[in-house]
Structure formats: C-alpha cells, structure tokens
Backbone as XML, in Angstrom:
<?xml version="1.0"?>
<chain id="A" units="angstrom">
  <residue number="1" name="UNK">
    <atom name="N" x="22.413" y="82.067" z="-13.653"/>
    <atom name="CA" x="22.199" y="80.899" z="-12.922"/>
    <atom name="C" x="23.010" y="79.756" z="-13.500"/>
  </residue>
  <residue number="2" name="UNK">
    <atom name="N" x="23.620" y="78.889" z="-12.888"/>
    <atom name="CA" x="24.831" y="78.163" z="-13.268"/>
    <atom name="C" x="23.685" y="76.899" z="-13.530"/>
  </residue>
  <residue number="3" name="UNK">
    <atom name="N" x="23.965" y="76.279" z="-14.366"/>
    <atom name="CA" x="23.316" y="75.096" z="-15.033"/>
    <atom name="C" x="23.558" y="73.550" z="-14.564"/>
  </residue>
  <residue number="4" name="UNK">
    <atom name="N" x="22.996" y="73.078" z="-13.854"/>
    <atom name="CA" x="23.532" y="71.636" z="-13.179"/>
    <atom name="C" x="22.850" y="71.007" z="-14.510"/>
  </residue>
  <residue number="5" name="UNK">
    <atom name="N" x="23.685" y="69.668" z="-14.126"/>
    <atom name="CA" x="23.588" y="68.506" z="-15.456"/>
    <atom name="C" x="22.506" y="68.096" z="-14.848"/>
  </residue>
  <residue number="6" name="UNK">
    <atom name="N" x="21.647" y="67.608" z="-15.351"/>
    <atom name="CA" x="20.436" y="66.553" z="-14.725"/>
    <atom name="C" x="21.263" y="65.390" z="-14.029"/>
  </residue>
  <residue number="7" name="UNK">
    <atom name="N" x="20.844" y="65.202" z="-13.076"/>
    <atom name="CA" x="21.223" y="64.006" z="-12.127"/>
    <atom name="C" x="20.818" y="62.588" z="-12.489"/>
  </residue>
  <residue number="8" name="UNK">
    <atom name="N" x="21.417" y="61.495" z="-12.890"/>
    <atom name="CA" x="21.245" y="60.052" z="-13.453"/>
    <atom name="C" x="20.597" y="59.346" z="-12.295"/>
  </residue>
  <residue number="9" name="UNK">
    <atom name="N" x="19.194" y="58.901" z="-12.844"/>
    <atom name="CA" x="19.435" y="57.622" z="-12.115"/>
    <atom name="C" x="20.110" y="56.881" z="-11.485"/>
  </residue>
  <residue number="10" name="UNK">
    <atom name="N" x="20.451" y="56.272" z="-10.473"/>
    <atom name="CA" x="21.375" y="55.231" z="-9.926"/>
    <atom name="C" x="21.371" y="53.855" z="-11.161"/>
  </residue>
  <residue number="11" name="UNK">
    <atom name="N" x="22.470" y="53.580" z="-11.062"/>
    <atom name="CA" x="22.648" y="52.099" z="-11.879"/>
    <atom name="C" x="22.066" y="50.738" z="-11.099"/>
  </residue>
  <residue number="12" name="UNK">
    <atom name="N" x="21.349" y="50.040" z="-11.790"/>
    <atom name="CA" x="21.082" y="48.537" z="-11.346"/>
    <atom name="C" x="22.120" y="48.053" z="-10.818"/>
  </residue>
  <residue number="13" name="UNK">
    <atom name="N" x="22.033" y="46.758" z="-10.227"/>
    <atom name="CA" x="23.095" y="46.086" z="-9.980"/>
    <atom name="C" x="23.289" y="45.617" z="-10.721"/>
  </residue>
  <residue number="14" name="UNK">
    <atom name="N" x="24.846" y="44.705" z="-11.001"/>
    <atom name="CA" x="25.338" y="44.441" z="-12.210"/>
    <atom name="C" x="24.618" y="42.583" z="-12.402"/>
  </residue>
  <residue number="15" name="UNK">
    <atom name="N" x="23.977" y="42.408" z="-13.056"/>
    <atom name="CA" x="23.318" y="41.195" z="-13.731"/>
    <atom name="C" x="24.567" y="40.066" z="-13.412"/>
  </residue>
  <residue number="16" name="UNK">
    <atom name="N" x="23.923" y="38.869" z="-12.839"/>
    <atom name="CA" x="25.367" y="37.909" z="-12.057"/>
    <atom name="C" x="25.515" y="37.321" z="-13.997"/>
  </residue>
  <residue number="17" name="UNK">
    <atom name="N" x="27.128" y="37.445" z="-14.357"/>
    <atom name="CA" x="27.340" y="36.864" z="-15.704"/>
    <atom name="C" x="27.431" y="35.536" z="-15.530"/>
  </residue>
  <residue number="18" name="UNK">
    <atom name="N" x="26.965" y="34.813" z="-16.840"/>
    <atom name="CA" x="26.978" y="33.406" z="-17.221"/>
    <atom name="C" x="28.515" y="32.715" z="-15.946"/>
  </residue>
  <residue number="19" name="UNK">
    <atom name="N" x="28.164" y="31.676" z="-15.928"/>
    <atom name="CA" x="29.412" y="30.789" z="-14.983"/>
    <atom name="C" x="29.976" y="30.130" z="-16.061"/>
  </residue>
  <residue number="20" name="UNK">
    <atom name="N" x="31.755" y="30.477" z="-15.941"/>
    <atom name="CA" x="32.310" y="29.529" z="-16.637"/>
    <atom name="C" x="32.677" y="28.061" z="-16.483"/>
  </residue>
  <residue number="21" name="UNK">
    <atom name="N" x="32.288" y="27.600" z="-15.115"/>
    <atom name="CA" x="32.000" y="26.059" z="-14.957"/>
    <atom name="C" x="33.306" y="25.885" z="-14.120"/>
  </residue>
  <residue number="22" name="UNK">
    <atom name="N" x="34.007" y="27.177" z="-13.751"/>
    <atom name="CA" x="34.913" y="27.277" z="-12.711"/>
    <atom name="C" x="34.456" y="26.785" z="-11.405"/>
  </residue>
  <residue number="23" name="UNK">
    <atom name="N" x="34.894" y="26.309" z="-10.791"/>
    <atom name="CA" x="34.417" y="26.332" z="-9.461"/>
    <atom name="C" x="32.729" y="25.463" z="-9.254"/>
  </residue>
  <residue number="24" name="UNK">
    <atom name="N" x="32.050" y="25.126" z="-10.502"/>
    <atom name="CA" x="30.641" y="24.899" z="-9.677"/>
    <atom name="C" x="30.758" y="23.382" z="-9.015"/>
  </residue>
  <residue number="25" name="UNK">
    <atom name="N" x="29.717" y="23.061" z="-8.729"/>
    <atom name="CA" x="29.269" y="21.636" z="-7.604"/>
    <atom name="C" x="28.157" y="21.349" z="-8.819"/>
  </residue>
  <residue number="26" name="UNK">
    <atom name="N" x="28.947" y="19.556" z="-9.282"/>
    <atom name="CA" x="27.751" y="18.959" z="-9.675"/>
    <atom name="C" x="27.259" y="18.196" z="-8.726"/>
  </residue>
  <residue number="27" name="UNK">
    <atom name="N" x="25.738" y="18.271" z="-8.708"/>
    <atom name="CA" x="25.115" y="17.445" z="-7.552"/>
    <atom name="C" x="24.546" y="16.387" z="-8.429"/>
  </residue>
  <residue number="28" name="UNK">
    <atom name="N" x="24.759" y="14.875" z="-8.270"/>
    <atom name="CA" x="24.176" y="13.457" z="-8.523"/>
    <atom name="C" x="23.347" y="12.947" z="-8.250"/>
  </residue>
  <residue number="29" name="UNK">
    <atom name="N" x="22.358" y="12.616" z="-8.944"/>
    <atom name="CA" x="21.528" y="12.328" z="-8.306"/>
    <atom name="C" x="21.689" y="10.809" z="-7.980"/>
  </residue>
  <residue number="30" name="UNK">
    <atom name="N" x="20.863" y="9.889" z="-7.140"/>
    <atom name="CA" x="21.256" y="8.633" z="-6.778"/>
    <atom name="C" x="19.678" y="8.134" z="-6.755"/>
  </residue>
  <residue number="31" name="UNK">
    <atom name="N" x="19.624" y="6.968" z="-7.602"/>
    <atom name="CA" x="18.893" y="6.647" z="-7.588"/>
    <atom name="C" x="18.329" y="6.204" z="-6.138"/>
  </residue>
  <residue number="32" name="UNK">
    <atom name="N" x="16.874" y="6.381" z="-6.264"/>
    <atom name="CA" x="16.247" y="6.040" z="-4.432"/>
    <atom name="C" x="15.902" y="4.431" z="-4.206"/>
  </residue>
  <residue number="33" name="UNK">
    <atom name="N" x="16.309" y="3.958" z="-3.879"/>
    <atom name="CA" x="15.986" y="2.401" z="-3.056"/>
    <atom name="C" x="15.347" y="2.316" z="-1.845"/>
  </residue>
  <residue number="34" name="UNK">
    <atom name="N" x="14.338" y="1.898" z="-2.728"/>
    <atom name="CA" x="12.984" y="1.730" z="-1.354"/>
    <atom name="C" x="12.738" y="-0.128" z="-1.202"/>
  </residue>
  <residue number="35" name="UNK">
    <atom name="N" x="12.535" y="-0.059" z="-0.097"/>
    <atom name="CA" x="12.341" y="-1.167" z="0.600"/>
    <atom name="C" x="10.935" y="-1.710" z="0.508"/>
  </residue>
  <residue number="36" name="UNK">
    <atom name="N" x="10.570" y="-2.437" z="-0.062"/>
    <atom name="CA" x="9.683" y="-3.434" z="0.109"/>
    <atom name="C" x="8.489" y="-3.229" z="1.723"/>
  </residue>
  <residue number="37" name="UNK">
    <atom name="N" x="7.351" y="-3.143" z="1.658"/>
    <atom name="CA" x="7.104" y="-2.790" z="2.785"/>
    <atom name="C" x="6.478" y="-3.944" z="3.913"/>
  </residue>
  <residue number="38" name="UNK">
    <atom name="N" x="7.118" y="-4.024" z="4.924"/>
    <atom name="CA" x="6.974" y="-4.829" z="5.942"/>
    <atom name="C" x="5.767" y="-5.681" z="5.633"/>
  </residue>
  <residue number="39" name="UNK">
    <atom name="N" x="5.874" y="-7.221" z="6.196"/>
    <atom name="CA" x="4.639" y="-7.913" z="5.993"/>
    <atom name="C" x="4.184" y="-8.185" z="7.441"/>
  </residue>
  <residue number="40" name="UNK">
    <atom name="N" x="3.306" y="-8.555" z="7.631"/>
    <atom name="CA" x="2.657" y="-8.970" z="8.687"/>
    <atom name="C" x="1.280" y="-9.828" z="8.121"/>
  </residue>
  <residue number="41" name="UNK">
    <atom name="N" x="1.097" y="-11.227" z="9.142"/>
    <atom name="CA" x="0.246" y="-12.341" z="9.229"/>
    <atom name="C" x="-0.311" y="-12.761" z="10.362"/>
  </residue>
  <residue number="42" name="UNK">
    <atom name="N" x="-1.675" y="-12.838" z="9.545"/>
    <atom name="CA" x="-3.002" y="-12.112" z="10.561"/>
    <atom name="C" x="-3.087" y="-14.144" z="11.008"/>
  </residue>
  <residue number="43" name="UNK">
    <atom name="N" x="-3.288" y="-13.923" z="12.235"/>
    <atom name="CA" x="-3.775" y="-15.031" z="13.020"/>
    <atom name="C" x="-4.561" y="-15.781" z="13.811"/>
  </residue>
  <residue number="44" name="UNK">
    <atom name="N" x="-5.524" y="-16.577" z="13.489"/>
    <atom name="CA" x="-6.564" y="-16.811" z="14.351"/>
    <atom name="C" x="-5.990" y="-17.800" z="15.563"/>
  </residue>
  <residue number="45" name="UNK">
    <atom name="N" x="-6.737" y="-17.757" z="16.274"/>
    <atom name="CA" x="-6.713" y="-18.290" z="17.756"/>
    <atom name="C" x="-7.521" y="-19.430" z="18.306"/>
  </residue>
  <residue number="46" name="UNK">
    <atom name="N" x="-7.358" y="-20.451" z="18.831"/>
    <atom name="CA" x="-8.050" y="-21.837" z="18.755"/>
    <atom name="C" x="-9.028" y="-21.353" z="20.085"/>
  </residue>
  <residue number="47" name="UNK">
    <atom name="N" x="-10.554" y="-21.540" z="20.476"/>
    <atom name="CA" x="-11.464" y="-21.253" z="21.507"/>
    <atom name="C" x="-11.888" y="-22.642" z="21.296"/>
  </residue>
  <residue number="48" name="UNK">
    <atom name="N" x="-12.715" y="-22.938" z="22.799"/>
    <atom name="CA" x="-13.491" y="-23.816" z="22.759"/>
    <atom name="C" x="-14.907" y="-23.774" z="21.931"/>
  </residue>
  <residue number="49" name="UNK">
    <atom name="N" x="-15.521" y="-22.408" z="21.958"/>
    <atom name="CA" x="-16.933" y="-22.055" z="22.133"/>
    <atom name="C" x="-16.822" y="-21.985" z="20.438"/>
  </residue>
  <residue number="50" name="UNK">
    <atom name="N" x="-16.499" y="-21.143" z="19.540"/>
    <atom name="CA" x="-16.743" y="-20.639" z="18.389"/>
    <atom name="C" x="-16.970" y="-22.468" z="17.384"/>
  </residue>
  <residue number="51" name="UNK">
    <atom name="N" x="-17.901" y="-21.986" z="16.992"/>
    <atom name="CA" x="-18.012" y="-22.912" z="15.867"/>
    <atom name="C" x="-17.241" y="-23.146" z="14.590"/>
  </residue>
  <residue number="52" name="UNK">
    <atom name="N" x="-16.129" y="-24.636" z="14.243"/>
    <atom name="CA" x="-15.964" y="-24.706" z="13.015"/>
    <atom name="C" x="-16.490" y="-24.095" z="11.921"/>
  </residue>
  <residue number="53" name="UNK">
    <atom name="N" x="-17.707" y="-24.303" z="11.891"/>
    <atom name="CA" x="-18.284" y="-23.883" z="10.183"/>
    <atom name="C" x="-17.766" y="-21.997" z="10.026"/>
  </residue>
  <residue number="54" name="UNK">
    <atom name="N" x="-18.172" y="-21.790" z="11.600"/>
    <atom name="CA" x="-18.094" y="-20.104" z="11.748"/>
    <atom name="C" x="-17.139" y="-20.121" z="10.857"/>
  </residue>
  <residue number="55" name="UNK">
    <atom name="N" x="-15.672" y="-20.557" z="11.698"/>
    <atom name="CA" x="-14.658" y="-20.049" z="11.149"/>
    <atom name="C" x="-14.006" y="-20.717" z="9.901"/>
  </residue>
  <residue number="56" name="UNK">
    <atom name="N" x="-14.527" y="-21.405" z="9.217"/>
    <atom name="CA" x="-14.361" y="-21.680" z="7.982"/>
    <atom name="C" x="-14.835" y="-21.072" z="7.256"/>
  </residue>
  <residue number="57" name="UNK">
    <atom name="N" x="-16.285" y="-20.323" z="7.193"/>
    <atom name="CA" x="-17.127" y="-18.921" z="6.769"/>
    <atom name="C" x="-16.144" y="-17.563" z="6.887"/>
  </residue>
  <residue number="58" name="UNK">
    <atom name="N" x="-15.350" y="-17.728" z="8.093"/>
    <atom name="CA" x="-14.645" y="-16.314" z="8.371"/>
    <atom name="C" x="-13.806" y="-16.389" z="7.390"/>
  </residue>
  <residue number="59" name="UNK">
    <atom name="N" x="-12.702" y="-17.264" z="7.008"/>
    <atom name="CA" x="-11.713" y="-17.984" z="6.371"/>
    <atom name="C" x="-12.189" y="-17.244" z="4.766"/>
  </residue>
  <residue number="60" name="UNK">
    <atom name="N" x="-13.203" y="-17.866" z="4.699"/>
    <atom name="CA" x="-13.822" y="-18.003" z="3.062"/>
    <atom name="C" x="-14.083" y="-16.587" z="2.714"/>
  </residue>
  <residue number="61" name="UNK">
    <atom name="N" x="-14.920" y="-15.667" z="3.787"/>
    <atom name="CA" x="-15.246" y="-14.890" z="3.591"/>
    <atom name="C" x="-14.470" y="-13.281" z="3.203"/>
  </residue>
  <residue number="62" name="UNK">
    <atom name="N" x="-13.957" y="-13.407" z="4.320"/>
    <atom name="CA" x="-13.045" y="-12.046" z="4.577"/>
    <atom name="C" x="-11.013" y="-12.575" z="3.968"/>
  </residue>
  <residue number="63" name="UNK">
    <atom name="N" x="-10.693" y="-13.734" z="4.001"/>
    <atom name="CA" x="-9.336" y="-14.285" z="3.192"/>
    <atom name="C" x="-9.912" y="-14.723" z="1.822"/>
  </residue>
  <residue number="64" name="UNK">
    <atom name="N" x="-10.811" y="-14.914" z="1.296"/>
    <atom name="CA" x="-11.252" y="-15.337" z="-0.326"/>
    <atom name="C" x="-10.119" y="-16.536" z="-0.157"/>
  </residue>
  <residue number="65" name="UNK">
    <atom name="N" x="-10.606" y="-17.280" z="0.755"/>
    <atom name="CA" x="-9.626" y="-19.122" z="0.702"/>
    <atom name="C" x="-11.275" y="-19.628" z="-0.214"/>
  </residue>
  <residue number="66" name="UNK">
    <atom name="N" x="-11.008" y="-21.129" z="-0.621"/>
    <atom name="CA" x="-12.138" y="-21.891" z="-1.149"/>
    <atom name="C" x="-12.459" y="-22.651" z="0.318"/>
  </residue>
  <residue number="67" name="UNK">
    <atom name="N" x="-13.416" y="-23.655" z="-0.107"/>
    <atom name="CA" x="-13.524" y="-24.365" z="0.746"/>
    <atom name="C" x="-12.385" y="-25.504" z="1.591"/>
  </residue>
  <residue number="68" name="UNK">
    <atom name="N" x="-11.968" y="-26.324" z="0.696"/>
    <atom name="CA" x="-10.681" y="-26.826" z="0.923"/>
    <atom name="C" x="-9.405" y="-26.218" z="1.597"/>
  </residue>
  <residue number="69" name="UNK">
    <atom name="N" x="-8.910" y="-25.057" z="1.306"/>
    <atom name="CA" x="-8.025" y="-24.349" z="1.844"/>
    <atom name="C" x="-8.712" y="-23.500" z="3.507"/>
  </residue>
  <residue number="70" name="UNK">
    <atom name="N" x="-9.859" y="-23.314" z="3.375"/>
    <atom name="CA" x="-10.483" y="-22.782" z="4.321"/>
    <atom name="C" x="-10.332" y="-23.540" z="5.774"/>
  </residue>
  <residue number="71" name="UNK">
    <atom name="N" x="-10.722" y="-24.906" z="5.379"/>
    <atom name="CA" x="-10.851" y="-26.542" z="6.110"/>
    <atom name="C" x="-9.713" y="-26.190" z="6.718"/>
  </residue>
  <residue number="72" name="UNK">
    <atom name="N" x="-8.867" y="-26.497" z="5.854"/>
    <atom name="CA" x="-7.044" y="-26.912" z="6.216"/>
    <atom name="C" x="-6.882" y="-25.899" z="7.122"/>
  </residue>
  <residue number="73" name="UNK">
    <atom name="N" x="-6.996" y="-24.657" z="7.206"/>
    <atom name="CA" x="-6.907" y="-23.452" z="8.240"/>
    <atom name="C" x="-7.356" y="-23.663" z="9.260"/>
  </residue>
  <residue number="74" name="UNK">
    <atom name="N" x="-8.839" y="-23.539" z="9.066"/>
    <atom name="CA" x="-9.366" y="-24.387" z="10.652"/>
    <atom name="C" x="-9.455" y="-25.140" z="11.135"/>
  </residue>
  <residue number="75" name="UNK">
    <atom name="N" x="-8.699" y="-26.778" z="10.803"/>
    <atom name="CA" x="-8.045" y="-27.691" z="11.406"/>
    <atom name="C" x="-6.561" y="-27.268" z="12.011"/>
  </residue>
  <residue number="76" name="UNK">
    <atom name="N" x="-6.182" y="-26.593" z="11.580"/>
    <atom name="CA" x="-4.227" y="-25.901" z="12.071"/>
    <atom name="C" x="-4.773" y="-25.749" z="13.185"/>
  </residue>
  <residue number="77" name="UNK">
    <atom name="N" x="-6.165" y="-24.461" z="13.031"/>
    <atom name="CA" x="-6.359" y="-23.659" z="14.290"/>
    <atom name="C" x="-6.983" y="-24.297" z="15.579"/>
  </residue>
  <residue number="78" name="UNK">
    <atom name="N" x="-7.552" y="-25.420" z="14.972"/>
    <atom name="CA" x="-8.026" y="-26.169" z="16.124"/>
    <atom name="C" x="-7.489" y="-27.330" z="16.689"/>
  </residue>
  <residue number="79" name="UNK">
    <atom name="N" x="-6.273" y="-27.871" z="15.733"/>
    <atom name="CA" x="-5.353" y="-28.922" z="16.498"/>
    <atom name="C" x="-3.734" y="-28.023" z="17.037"/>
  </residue>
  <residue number="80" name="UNK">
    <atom name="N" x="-3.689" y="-26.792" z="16.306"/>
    <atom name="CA" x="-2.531" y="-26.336" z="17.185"/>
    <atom name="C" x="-2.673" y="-25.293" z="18.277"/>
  </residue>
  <residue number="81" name="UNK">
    <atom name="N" x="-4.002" y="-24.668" z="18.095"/>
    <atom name="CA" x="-3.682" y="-23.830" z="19.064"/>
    <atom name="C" x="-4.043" y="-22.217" z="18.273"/>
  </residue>
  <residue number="82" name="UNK">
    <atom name="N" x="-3.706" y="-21.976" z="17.140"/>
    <atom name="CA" x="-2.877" y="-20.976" z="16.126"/>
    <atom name="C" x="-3.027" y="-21.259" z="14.054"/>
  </residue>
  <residue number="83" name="UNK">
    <atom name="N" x="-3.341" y="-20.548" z="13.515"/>
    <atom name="CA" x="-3.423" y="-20.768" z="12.190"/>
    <atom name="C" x="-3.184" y="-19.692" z="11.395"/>
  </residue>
  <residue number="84" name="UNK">
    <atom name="N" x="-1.790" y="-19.359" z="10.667"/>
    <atom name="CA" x="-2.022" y="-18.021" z="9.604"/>
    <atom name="C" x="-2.728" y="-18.423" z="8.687"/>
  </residue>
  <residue number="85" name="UNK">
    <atom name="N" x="-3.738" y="-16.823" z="8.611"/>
    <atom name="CA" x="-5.110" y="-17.230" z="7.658"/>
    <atom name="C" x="-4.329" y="-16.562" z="6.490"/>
  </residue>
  <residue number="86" name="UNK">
    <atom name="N" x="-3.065" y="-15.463" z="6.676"/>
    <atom name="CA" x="-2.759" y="-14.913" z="5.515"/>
    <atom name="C" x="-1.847" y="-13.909" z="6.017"/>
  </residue>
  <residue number="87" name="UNK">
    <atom name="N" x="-0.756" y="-13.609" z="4.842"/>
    <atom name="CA" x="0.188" y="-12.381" z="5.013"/>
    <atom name="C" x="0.192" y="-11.635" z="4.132"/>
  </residue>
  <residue number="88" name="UNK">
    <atom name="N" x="-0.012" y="-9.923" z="4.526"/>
    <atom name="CA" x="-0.555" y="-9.112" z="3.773"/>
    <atom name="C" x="0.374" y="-8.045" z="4.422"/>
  </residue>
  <residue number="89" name="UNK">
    <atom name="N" x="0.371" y="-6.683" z="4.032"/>
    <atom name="CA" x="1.051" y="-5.539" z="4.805"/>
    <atom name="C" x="0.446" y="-4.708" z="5.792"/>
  </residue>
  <residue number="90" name="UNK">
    <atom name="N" x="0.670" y="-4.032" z="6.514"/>
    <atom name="CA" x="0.651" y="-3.591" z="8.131"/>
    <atom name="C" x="-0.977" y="-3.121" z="7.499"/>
  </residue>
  <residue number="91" name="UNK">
    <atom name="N" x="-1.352" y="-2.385" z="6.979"/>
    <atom name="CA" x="-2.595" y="-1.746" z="6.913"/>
    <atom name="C" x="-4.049" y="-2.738" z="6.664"/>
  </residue>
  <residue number="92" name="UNK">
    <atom name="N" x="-3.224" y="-3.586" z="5.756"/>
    <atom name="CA" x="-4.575" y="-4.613" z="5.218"/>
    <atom name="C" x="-4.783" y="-5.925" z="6.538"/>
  </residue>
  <residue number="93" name="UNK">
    <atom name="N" x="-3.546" y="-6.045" z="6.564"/>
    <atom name="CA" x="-3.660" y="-6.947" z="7.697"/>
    <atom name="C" x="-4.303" y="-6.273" z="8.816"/>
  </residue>
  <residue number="94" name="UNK">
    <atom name="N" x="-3.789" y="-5.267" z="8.986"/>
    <atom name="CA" x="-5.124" y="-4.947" z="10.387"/>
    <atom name="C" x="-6.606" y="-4.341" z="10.722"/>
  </residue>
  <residue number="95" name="UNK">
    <atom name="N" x="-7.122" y="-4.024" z="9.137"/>
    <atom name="CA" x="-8.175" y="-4.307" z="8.172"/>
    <atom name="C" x="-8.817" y="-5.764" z="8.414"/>
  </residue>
  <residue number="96" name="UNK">
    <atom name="N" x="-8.160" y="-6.582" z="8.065"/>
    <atom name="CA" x="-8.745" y="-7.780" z="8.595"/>
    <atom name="C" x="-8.919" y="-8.381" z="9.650"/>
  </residue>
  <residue number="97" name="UNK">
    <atom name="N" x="-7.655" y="-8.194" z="10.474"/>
    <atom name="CA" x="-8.167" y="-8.557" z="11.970"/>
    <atom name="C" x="-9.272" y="-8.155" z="12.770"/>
  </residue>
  <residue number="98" name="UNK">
    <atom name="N" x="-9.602" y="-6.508" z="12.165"/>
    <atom name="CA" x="-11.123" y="-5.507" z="12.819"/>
    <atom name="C" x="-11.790" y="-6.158" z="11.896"/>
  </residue>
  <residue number="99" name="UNK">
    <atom name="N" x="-11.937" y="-6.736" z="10.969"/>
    <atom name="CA" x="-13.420" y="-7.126" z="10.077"/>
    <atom name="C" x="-13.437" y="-8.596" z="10.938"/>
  </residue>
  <residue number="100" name="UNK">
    <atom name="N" x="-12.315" y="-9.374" z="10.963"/>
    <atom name="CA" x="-12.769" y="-10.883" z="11.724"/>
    <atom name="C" x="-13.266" y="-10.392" z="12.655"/>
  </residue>
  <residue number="101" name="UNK">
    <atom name="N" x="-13.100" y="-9.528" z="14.089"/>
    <atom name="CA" x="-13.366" y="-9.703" z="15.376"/>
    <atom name="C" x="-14.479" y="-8.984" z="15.518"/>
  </residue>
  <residue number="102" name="UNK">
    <atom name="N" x="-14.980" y="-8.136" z="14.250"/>
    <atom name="CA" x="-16.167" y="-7.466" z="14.345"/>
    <atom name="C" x="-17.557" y="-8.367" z="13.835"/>
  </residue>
  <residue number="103" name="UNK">
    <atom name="N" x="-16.857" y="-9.324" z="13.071"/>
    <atom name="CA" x="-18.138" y="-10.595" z="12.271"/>
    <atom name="C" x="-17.916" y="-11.189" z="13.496"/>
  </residue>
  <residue number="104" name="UNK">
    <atom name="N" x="-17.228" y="-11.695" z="14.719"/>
    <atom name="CA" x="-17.320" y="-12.790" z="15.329"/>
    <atom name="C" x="-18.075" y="-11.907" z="16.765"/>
  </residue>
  <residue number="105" name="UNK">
    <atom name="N" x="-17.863" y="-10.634" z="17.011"/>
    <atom name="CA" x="-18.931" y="-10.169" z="18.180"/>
    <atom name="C" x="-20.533" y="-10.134" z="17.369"/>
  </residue>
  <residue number="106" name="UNK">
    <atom name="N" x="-20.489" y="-9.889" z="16.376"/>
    <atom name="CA" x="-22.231" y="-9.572" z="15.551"/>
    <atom name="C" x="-22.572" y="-10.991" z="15.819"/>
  </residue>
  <residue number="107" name="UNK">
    <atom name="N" x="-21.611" y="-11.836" z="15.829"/>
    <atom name="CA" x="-21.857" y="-13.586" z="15.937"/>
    <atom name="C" x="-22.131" y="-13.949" z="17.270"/>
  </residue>
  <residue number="108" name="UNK">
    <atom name="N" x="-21.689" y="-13.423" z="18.197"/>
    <atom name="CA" x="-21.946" y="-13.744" z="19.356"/>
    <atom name="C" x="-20.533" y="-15.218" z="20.105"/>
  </residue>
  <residue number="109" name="UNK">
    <atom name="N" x="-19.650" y="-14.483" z="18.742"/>
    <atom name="CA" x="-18.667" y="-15.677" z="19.103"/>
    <atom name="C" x="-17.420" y="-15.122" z="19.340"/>
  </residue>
  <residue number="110" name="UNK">
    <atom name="N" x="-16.172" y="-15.701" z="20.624"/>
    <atom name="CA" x="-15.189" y="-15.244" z="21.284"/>
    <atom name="C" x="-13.954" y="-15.303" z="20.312"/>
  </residue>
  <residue number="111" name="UNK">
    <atom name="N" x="-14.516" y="-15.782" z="19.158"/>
    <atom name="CA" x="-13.082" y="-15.564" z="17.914"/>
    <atom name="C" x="-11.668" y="-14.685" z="18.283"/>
  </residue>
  <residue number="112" name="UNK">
    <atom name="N" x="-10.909" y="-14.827" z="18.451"/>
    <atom name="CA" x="-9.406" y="-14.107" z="18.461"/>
    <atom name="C" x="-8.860" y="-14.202" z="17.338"/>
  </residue>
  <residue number="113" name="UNK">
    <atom name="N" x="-8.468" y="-12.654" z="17.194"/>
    <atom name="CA" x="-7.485" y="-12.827" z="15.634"/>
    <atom name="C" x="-6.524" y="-11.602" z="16.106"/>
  </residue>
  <residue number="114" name="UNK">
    <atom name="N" x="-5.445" y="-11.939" z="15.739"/>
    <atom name="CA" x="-4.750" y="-11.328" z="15.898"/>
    <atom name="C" x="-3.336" y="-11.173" z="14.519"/>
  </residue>
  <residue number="115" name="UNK">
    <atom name="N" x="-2.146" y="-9.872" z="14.262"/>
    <atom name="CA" x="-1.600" y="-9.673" z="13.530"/>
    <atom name="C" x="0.489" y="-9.841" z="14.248"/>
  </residue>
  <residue number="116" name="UNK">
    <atom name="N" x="0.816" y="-10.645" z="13.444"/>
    <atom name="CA" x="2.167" y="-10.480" z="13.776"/>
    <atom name="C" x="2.893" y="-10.075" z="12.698"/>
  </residue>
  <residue number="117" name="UNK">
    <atom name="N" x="3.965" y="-9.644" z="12.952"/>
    <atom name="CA" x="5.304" y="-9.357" z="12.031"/>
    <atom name="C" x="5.760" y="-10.871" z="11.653"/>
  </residue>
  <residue number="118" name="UNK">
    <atom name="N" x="5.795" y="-11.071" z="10.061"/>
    <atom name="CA" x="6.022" y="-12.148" z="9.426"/>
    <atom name="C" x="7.427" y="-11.778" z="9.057"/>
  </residue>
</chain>
C-alpha cells in the first residue's frame, strides 16, 4: 500500500504587516465650534381687566425681579402696550410663558405672555 503524506491543514491568511506610513491619510481633527444657543424674550401684554399688583406678583414671582424692578415692568406694560419681563433660551423661556398663563387662568385673569426671538 503506497503511503500518502498526511495532508496539511490549509494556511491562515497572511496577518496584514505593520504600515510603513507609505501612503496612509492623516485625519485632523478640528476643533468643534458651537454656537451659543439662541435667546428668546418672554413678553407680557398690556389688558384692561388684569390687575397691577397681579402682575407685579407674576413679575416677582415666576422672573425673581424685586419689587422695584417688578414696578418698572408693569408700568412698560401698561403705558406701552408690551414689557420684556426677561431673556432666557428657547426652553426656559417657554417654561415661563406656560407657568405665567397658567397662574393668570387659576387667577381668573386674561394675562398674555408671550415669547419672541431676541
């Protein structure tokens, strides 16, 4: 009986060798520049019906103004028409506009507040 050699395993593939720095791509990184994020200023609205003190309470309460700064707000709002109570960013600001208009329906008062792009 004629003698065969034992049959080998197949060979791995050949292991990728070290790079000699021929040919590669350095990639840079760049530092990221982020932008500051949008402001927006929340605004009350001059009514006949709502009471001063209300909205000097609203002022004090939900903007942490004092009394003095509170005043000055709701005189803007009631000799112009319009008063920014404050500028804050898109989320907080409209956080506050739902907490004013939600204290001024529990109040029984037609308060408008509203948020613009500052």
């Amino acid at each position: 009986m004629p003698s065969n050699p034992p049959s080998q395993p197949p060979t791995p593939p050949a292991a990728p060798r070290p790079d000699d720095g021929q040919g590669s791509v350095v990639a840079e990184r760049k530092a990221a520049k982020t932008k500051p994020p949008r402001m927006y200023q929340v605004v009350m609205l001059n009514d006949d019906f709502t009471p001063m003190e209300f909205v000097v309470m609203v002022l004090q309460e939900y903007f942490r103004l004092d009394l003095d700064a509170a005043t000055q707000i709701m005189l803007k709002i009631h000799h112009d028409g319009r008063g920014v109570c404050g500028v804050f960013t898109k989320d907080v600001a409209a956080t506050k506009v739902e907490l004013v208009l939600a204290a001024a329906r529990r109040s029984g008062h037609p308060l408008q507040c509203i948020m613009e792009a500052a």
